[in-house]
C-alpha positions in Angstrom: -22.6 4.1 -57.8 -24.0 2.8 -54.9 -22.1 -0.1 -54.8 -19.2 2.1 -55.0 -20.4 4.2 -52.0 -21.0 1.8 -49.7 -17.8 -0.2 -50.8 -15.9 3.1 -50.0 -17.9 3.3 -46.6 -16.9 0.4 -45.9 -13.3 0.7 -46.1 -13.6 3.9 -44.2 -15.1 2.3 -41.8 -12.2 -0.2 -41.3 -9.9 2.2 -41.3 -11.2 4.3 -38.8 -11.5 0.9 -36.8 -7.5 0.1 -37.2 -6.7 4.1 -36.6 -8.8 3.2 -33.6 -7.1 0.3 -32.7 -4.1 0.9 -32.7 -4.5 4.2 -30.2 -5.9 1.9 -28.3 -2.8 -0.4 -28.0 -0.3 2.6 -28.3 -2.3 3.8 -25.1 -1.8 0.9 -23.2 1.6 1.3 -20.8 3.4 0.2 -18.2 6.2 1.8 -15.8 8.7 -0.9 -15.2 12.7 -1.2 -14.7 15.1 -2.8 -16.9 18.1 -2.8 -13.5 18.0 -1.7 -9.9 18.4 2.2 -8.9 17.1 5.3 -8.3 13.8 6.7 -9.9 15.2 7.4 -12.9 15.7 4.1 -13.9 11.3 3.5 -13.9 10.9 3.8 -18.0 7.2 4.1 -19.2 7.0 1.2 -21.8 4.0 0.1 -24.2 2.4 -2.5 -23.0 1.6 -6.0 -25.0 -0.7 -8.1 -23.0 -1.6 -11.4 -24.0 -4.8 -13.0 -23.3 -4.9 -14.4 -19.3 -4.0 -17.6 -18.9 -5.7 -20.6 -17.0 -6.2 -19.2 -13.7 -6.1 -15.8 -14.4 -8.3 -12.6 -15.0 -7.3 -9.7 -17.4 -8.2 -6.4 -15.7 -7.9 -2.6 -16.5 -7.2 -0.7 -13.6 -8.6 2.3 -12.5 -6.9 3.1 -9.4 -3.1 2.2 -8.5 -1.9 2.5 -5.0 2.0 3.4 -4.3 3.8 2.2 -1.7 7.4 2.2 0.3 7.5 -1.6 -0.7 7.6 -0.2 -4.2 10.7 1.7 -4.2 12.6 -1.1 -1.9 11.5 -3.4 -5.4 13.1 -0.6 -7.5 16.1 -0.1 -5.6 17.0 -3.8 -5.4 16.7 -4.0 -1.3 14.2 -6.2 -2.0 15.0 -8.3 -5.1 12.6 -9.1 -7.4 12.4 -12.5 -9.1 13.8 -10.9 -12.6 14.3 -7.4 -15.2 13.0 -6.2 -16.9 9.9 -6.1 -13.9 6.7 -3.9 -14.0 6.4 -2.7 -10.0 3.3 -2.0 -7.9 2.0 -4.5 -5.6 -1.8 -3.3 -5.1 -4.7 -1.7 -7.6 -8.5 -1.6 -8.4 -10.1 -2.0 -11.8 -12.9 -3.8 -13.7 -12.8 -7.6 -15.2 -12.3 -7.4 -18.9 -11.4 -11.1 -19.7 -11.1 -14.5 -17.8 -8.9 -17.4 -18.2 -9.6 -20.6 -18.2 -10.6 -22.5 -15.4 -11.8 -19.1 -13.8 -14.9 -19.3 -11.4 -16.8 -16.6 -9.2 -16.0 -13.8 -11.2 -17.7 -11.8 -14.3 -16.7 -9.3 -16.6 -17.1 -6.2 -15.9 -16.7 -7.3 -12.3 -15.5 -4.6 -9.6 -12.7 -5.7 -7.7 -9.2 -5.1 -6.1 -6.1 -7.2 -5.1 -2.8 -6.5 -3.2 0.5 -8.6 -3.0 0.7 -9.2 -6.6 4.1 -7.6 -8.4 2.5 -5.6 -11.8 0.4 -3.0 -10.7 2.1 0.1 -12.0 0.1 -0.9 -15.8 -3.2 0.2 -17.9 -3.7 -3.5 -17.8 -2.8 -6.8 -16.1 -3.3 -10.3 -16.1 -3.9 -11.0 -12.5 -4.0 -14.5 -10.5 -7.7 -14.7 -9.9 -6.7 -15.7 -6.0 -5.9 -12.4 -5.6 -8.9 -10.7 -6.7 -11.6 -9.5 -4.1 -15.1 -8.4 -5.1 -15.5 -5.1 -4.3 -19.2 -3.9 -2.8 -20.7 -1.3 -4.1 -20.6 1.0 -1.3 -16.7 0.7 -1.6 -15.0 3.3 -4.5 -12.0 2.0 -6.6 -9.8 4.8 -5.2 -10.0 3.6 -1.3 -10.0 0.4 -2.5 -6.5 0.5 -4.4 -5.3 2.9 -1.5 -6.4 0.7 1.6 -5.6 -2.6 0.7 -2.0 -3.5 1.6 -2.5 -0.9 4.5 -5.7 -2.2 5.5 -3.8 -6.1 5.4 -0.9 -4.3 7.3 -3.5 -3.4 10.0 -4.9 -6.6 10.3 -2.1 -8.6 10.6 -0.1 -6.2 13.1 -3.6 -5.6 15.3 -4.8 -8.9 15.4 -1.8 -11.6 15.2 1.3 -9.8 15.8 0.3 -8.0 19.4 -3.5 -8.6 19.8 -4.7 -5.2 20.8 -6.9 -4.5 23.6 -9.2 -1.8 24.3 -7.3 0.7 26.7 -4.3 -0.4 25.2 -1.8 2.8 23.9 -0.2 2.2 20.8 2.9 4.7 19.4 2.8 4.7 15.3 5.8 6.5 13.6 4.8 8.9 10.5 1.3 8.5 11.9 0.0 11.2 8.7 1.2 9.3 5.9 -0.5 6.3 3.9 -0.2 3.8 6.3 -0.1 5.9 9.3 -3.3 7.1 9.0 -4.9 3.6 8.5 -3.5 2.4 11.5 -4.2 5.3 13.5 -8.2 4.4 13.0 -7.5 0.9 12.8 -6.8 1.0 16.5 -9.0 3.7 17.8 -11.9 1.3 16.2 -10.4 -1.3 18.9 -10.8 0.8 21.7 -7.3 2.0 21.7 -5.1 5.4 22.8 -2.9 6.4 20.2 -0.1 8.6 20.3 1.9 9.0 17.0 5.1 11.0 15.2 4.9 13.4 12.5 6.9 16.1 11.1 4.7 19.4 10.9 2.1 20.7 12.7 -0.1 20.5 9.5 0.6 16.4 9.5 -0.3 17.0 13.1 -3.7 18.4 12.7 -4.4 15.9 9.7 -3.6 12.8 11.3 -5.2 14.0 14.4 -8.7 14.7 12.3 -8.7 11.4 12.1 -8.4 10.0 15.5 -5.0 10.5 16.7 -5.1 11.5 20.5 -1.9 13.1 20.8 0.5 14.3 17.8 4.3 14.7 18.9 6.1 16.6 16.3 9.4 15.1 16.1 11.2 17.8 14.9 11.1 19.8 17.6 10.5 17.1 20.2 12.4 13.8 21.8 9.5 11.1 21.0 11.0 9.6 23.5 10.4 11.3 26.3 7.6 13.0 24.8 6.0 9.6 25.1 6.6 8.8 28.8 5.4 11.9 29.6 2.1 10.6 27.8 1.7 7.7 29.6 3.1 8.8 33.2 6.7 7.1 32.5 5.0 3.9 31.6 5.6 3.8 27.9 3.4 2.2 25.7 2.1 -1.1 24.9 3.2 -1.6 21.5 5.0 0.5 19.1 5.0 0.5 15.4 8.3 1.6 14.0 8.1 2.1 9.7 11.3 4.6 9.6 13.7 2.1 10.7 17.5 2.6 11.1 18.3 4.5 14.9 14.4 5.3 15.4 13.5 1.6 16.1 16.5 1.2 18.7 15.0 4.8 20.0 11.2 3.1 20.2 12.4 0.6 22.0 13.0 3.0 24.8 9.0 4.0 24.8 8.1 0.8 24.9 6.2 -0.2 28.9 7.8 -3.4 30.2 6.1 -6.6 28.3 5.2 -4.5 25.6 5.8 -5.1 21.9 7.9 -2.9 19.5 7.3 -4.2 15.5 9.8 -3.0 13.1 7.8 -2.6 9.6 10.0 -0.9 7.5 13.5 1.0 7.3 12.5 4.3 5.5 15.5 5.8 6.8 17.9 2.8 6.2 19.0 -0.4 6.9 18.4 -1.9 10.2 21.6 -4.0 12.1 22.3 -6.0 14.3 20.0 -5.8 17.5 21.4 -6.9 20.9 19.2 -9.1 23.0 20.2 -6.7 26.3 18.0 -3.7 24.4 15.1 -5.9 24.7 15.9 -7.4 28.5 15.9 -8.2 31.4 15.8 -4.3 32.4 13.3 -3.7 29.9 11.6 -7.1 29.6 10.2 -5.9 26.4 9.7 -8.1 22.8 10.2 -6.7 19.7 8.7 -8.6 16.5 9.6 -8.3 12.3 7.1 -8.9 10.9 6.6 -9.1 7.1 3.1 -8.4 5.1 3.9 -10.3 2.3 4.8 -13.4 4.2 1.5 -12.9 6.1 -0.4 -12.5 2.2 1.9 -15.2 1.4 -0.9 -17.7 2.7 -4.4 -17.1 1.1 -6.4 -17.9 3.6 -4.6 -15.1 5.8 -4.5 -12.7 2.6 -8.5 -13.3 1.7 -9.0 -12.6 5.6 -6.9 -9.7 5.9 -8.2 -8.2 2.7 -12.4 -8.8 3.8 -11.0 -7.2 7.3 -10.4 -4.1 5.4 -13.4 -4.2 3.6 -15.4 -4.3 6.0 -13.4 -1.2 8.2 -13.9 0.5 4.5 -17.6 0.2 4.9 -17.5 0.7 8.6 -16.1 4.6 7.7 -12.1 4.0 7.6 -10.9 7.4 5.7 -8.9 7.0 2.9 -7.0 10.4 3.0 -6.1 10.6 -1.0 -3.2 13.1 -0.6 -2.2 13.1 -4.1 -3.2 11.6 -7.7 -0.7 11.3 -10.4 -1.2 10.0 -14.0 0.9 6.8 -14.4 3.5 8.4 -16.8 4.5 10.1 -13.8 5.5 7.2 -11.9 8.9 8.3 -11.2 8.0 11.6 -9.9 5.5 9.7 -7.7 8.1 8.3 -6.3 10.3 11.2 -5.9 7.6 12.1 -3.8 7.5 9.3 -1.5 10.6 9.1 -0.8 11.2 12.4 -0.4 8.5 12.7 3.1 6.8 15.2 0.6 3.3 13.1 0.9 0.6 12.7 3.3 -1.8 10.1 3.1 -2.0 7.7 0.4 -0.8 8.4 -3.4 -2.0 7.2 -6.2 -1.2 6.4 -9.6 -4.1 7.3 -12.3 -3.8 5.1 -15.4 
């Protein structure tokens, strides 16, 4: 009898274990697209992860950050290398395996990573290049919402236009994800910052942290609203995200031998520029620079990416403005595209 008993334990027991298992597999997804469109065509699929490969490290996120990048990936503007495709370019989460070859890093490890196509998953296998310790004073949600901002910041503040202390700066949706980053980012340097927004509640968020003036573009030309800012000067450099007419409109708020830097076309497609909006008359330089080209060297990426760890530690506020649970991905990027968000939004596996 016994016997019997703890033979019939034990088969209990191992079928609690495969019950078990497979929830755990059945729980593990992924939002990805199967063809270029809108954001119904991000499907939530089960996800089958092998082990990581030489090189690699297998990590479960906890945190997922969303970004404009993303939906430029899911509507095919920017093409990635093949579909089916899992999007998200940045995320925190804890080591769970390593690959071979793998040195520096444990399981159980903290760490984030940006520039790396896969994000929007429970799991990944990640290129352990692109993995950066994170301290301890640093949580996994800043983490995964900072750093392809924080890079951003970095690369536009310190090797696109140098900023100066004194220098004014103009930022376009200054209360959104980015926005807000760069809006400290600068004031840290010494900077005056004026920046867009569209309501006065963006106003009064972005300006809690740091913006000097908010112009609420609505209801007034940024434009002139700007020269009247800075005594008709304009401003030193101007970082235009929205693209389409509102970069040939920054251009015009621009001082002479200033620096505009188109980052993004939210609004659409930017054409063709003609030299004579830059000079003589205005004698002004405008710069296209790309983040992922910039991440697209390591030692620039693992520079960038410390940069923004240490602002993190320094105080940069990382203004969550919404959390979503990953099966909501599309939504989450209704959202973004829709001007409906302030501050950063994240995904929640």
């Amino acid at each position: 009898m016994a016997v019997t008993n703890r033979r019939k334990r034990h088969d209990d027991d191992t079928q609690h274990s495969q019950r078990s298992f497979w929830r755990l597999k059945l729980s593990e997804i992924a939002a990805k697209i199967f063809t270029y469109g809108d954001a119904d065509v991000l499907r939530i699929a089960p996800l089958d992860l092998p082990p990581p490969g030489a090189g690699e490290l297998q990590v479960r996120h906890s945190a997922i950050g969303v970004n404009f990048v993303d939906i430029y990936h899911r509507t095919g503007l920017y093409p990635l290398p093949s579909l089916p495709a899992t999007l998200g370019v940045e995320g925190a989460g804890v080591i769970e395996a390593i690959g071979p070859g793998v040195q520096g890093f444990h399981i159980g490890q903290r760490i984030a990573y940006s520039g790396a196509v896969g994000s929007y998953a429970t799991q990944r296998n990640l290129p352990a290049n692109r993995a950066v310790s994170l301290p301890e004073s640093v949580c996994d949600d800043f983490a995964a919402g900072a750093m392809l901002k924080g890079i951003t910041a970095h690369m536009l503040f310190t090797y696109v236009r140098p900023l100066q202390a004194g220098d004014t700066v103009l930022i376009h949706a200054a209360a959104g994800g980015l926005g807000l980053v760069l809006v400290q980012w600068a004031k840290s340097l010494g900077a005056q910052v004026i920046g867009t927004v569209g309501n006065s509640a963006k106003a009064e968020l972005a300006k809690s942290h740091g913006l000097d003036h908010a112009i609420l573009y609505h209801q007034n030309d940024f434009v002139a609203a700007t020269l009247a800012l800075t005594e008709g000067k304009g401003v030193h450099f101007a970082i235009d995200g929205i693209g389409g007419d509102n970069l040939y409109r920054t251009l015009a708020a621009v001082r002479p031998y200033g620096m505009a830097a188109s980052i993004g076309q939210v609004s659409g497609r930017i054409g063709t520029i003609d030299p004579e909006l830059l000079g003589p008359a205005r004698s002004i330089a405008l710069s296209r620079p790309s983040v992922f080209r910039f991440m697209s060297d390591l030692a620039l990426y693992r520079e960038g990416a410390e940069a923004t760890l240490k602002q993190l530690q320094a105080g940069l506020c990382i203004h969550i403005g919404e959390r979503l649970p990953l099966k909501d991905t599309a939504l989450a990027h209704r959202q973004l595209e829709g001007g409906n968000t302030a501050g950063v939004l994240l995904l929640q596996p």
